[in-house]
PAVEXGU-491008 format. One record per residue (C-alpha): x, y, z negated. Coordinates in steps of 0.001 Angstrom, whole numbers, padded with zeros to 6 digits, always signed. Layout:
N
XYZ...
% end
This chain:
451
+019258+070830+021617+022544+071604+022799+024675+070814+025405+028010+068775+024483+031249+067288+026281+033244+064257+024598+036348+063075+025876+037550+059531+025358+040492+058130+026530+041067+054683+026430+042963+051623+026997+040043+050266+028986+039206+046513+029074+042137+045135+029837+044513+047619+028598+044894+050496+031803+043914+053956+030370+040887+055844+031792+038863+058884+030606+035153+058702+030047+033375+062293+029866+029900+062539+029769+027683+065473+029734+023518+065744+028319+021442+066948+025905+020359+064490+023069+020385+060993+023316+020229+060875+027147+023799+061195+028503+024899+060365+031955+028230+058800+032197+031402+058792+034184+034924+057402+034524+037526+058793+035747+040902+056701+035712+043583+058501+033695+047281+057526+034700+046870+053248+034365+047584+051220+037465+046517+053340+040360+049283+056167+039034+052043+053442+038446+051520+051726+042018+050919+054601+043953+047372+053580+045183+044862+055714+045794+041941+054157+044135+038389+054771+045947+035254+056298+044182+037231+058157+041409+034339+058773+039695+032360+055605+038463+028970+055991+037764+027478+054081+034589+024159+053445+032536+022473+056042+030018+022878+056443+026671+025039+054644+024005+024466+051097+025637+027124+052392+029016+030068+051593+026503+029602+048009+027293+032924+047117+028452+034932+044558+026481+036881+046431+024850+040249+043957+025059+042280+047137+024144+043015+050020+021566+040859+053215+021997+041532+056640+021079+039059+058823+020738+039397+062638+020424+036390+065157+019807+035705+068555+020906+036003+071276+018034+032566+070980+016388+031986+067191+017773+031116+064459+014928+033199+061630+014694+031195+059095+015972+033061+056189+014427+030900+055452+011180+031644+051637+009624+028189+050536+010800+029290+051565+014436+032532+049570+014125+030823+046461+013125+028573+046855+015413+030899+046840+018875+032228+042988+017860+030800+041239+021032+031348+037407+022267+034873+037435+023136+035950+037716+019665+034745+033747+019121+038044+033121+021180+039803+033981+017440+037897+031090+016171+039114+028978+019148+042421+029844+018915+042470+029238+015117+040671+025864+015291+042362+024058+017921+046081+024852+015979+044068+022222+013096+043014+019822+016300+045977+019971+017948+047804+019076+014087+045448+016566+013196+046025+014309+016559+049380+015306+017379+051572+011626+017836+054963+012069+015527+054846+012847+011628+055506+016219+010234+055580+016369+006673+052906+018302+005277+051130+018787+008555+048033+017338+007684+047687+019494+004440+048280+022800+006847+046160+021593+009505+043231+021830+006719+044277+025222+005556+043465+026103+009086+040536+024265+009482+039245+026508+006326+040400+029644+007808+038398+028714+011210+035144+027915+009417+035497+030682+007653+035996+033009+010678+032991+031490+012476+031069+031842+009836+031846+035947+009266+031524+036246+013030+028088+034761+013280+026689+036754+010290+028529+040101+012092+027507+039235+015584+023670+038272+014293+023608+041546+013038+024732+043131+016066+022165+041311+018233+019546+043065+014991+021023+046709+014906+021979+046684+018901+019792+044973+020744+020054+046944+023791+023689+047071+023505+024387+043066+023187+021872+042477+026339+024069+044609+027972+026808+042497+027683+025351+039789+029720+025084+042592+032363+028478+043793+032458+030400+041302+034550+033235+041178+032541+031755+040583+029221+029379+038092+030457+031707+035032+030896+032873+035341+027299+029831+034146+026148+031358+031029+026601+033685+031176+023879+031071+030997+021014+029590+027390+021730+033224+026688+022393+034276+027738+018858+031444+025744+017017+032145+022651+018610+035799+023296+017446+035385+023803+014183+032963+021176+014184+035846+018551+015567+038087+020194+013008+036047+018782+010391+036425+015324+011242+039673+015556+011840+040857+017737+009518+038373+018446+007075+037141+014726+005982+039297+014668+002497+038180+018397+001122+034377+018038+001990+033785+014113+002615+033627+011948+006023+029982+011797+005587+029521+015506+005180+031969+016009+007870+030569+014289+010198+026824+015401+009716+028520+018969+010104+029867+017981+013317+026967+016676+014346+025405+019609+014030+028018+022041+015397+028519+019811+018376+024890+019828+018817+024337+023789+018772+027772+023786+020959+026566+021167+023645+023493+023088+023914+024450+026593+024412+027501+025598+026219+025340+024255+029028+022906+027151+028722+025721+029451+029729+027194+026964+032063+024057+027935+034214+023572+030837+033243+026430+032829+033671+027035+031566+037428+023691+032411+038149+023800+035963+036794+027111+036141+039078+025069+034990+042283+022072+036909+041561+023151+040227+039676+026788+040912+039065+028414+043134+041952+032192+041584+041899+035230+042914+043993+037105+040408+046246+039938+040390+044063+037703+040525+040825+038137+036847+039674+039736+036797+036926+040947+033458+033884+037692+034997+032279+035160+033360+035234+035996+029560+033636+035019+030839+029836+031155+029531+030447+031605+026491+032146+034171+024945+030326+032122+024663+027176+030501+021071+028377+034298+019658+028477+034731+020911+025585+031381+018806+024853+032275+015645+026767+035889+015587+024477+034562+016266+020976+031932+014625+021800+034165+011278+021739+035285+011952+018502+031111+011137+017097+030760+008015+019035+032152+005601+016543+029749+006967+013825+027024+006240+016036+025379+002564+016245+026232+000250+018396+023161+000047+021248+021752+002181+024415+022115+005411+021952+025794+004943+022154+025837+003908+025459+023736+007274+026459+026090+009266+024769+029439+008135+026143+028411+008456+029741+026246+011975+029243+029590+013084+027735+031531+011751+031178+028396+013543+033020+029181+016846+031333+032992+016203+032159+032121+016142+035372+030221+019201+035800+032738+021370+034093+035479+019722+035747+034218+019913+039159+032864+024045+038567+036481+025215+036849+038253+023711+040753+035982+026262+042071+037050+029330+040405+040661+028107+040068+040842+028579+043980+039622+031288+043445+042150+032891+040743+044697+031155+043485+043371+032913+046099+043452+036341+044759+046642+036080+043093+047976+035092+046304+045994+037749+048244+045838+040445+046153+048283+040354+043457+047802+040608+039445+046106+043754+037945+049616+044226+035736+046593+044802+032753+046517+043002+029495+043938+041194+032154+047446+039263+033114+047095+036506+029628+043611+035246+031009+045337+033338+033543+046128+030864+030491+042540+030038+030648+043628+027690+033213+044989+025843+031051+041542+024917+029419+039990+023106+031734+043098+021076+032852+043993+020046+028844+040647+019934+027480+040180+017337+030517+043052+015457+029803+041745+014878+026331+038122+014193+027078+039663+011287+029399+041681+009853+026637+039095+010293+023880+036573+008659+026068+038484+005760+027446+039433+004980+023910+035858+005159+022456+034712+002999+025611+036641+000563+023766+034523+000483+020430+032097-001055+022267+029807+001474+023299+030293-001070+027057+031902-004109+027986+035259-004811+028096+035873-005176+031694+034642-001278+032187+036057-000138+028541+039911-001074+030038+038500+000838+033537+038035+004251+031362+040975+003378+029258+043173+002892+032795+041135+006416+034137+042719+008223+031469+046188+007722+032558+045212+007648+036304+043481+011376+035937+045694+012614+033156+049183+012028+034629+048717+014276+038066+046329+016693+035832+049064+017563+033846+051914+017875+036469+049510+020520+037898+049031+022019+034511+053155+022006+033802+053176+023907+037165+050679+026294+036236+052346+027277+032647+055389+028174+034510+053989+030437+036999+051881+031533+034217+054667+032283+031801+056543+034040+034412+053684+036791+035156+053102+037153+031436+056576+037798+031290+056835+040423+033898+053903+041693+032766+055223+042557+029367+058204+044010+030599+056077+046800+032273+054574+047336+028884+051452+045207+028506+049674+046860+025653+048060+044024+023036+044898+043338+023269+042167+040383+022511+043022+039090+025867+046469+037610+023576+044341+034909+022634+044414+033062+025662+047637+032068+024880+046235+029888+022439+043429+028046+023088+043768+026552+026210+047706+026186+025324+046841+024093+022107+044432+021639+024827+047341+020946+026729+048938+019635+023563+045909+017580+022498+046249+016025+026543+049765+015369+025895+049314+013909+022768+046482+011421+024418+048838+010574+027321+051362+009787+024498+048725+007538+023094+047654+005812+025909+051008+005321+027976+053672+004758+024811+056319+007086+026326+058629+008713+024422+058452+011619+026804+055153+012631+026077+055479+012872+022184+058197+014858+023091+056394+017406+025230+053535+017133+022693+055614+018369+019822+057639+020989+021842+054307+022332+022676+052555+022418+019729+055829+024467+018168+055099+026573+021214+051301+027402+019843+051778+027486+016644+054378+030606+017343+052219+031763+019722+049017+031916+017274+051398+033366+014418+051911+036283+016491+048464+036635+017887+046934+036513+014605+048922+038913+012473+048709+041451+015558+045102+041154+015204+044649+041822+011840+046842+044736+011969+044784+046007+015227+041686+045216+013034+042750+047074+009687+043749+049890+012047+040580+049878+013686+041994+049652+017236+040245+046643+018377+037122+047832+016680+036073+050832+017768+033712+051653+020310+034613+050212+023667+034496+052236+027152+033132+052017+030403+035621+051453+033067+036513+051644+036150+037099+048125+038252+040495+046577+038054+042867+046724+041018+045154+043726+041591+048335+044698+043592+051724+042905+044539+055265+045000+044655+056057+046902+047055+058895+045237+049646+062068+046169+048821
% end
């Protein structure tokens, strides 16, 4: 057998370039990375351990590929890109499309002023998420078939890992979609057996990964100090996610203990993904104060943020207004009610400070010439559960001010997931986003030099 060199250079996970050679006979190659221009030539930095060692074989190309590749081949070399390869390198992270699509119908469906012909879009969306979810299941399935070694990998790399999160997070959307949204096309009944059943999967592998993930950080992932990243909340916010679509199913249920159960699991599950994302928001703090941003197409994760603050906002309100259906008595029913106001008003001060420091390092960001990359589609989610908080605030405290802010930012997403959308179906009908994704050397955060 003979002896071969490929060259790949990339726009690595987050979008900084690096070149991956490797060098073997057969199937066996060892492989290396070598960064190629990226961060460490536009700050200056020397960056330590040049050459970055990584598994065997095809399965070391399990990075997440947030970026466009290019790929070039020695004279002689095969193009390795086949259609069966393609499909096969769509990994976890690409559920946040379904997230970002769904929660645009959610955010419709309960937003607090009228907009003529709303409703009728907001189920055109809802469609368009099922229908997503439903090609990414059958592609990633297939994956897990055809790649088995490859998708275990991903739980390995400590990147991908946390984006197993985003599935569970994506049924449960589309699964609140269709009680919102998708009651007159299909049927309330249907609807709400479907939920029932996405909320169900959801709820269950949401809390799998909410353990799971954090314990394959503590046990096996090797992170850098200034390694945490928007990416770290993606497997524990799943149960909020839980705890506030979970609301929407307790008046279908009877009245009784079942109901009862069900209202204050869902507060249980707020609380564990509550309390967890604190954590690793000091965290993202603490190294953005420390170490800087990794100027990447890493920079839009920091909108995950926004996730856990929103989505909490709106598990309060949905729960303190199902308390009232009588799933307890009154005198604790007007308690939730009063906790979603008390908790939701300084939540989302905090989260109106966060999108502006947010906004501004996207901004800055994209001014240095932040390539696209899947990482866009944190700009969507987490944005459209601020507007779903807003709009329960609006609800619950009558202001004027808060319909306001709901509707302003709900124009916001809806711009936002325009442009996300058509730049990924151009990325995906160009095969950028598809192709194979590299290894990659760690990302280096770093501030600006003093003037």
């Amino acid at each position: 057998m003979r002896t071969f060199r490929r060259s790949i250079t990339a726009g690595s996970v987050f979008g900084s370039r690096s070149t991956l050679t490797h060098h073997g006979r057969g199937g066996n190659l060892p492989y290396a990375v070598r960064p190629a221009g990226g961060l460490a030539a536009r700050t200056g930095r020397r960056r330590t351990g040049a050459q970055v060692a990584a598994p065997r074989g095809a399965e070391a190309n399990s990075a997440l590929g947030f970026s466009a590749m290019a790929v070039t081949n020695s004279p002689g070399t095969p193009s390795p890109h086949t259609r069966v390869e393609v499909l096969g390198n769509i990994g976890p992270n690409w559920f946040a499309s379904v997230m970002g699509t769904g929660i645009v119908a959610v955010a419709g469906a309960t937003l607090p002023v009228h907009v003529v012909g709303l409703r009728a879009f907001t189920q055109v969306v809802w469609v368009i998420a099922a229908a997503l979810l439903l090609a990414l299941i059958v592609l990633v399935g297939g994956h897990w078939l055809r790649h088995p070694t490859v998708a275990r990998s991903h739980a390995r790399n400590p990147q991908m890992a946390h984006f197993y999160g985003a599935a569970p997070m994506a049924l449960m959307t589309v699964g609140a979609d269709a009680v919102l949204a998708g009651g007159p096309l299909i049927g309330e009944r249907l609807a709400v057996d479907l939920d029932w059943v996405l909320w169900t999967a959801g709820t269950i592998g949401g809390l799998f990964t909410a353990v799971s993930i954090p314990f394959l950080m503590f046990t096996q992932h090797r992170v850098e100090p200034d390694a945490a990243f928007g990416g770290w909340l993606m497997p524990v916010v799943p149960p909020m996610v839980s705890a506030a679509t979970g609301a929407l199913l307790l008046p279908h249920m009877p009245a009784g203990s079942g109901r009862e159960t069900m209202l204050y699991g869902c507060y249980a599950m707020f609380g564990l993904s509550f309390v967890a994302s604190l954590n690793i928001i000091a965290m993202i703090w603490s190294r953005l104060v420390l170490y800087g941003t990794s100027g990447t197409a890493r920079v839009p994760t920091l909108w995950i943020v926004l996730g856990p603050l929103g989505q909490s906002i709106t598990a309060a309100g949905l729960l303190g207004a199902a308390a009232a259906t009588g799933a307890v008595d009154h005198e604790l029913a007007e308690t939730m009610q009063a906790f979603a106001i008390i908790f939701g008003v300084p939540v989302w001060g905090f989260a109106m400070l966060w999108i502006a420091l947010s906004t501004a390092l996207t901004v800055r960001t994209l001014r240095r010439g932040m390539p696209f990359a899947l990482t866009w589609w944190s700009l969507t989610f987490p944005v459209g559960t601020f507007v779903t908080g807003t709009s329960q605030l609006a609800l619950h405290t009558h202001l004027p001010a808060f319909r306001v802010a709901a509707a302003a930012a709900y124009a916001g997403l809806l711009a936002t997931w325009v442009l996300v959308a058509i730049r990924t179906v151009r990325g995906s009908l160009r095969g950028n986003l598809l192709n194979l994704p590299p290894s990659s050397a760690p990302f280096k955060a770093s501030k600006d030099p003093v003037p």
